[in-house]
C-alpha positions, -999 to +999 in steps of 0.1 A: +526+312+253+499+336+241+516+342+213+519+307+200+479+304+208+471+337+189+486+319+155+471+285+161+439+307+163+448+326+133+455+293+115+422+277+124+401+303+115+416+301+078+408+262+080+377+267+089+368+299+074+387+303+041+390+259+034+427+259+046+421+224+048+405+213+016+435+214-002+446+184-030+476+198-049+500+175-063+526+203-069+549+222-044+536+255-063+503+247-064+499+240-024+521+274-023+493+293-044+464+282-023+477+290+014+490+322-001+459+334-011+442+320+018+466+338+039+460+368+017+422+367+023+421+361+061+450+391+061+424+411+043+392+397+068+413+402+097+415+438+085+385+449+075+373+435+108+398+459+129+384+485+112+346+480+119+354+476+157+376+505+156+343+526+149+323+512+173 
């Protein structure tokens, strides 16, 4: 179950975060292009901020 909670986490930080949500393609490929590169930035944030409280 914590699992599951961890992703709905993951996914409402990009909404909130990165505009997940403030999407108005008309195109399969251009929704696909937006969450991929939302999901490529939160990847990249998600990173960076593992490695800051690593060092701590």
């Amino acid at each position: 179950m914590k699992a599951r909670w961890r992703i709905e986490d993951c996914f409402e930080t990009a909404k909130n975060e990165f505009g997940l949500d403030h999407n108005a393609t008309l195109s399969w490929h251009g929704w696909h292009r937006h969450v991929s590169l939302i999901m490529l930035a939160y990847a990249v944030m998600a990173s960076v901020r593992y490695q800051e409280n690593s060092l701590k």
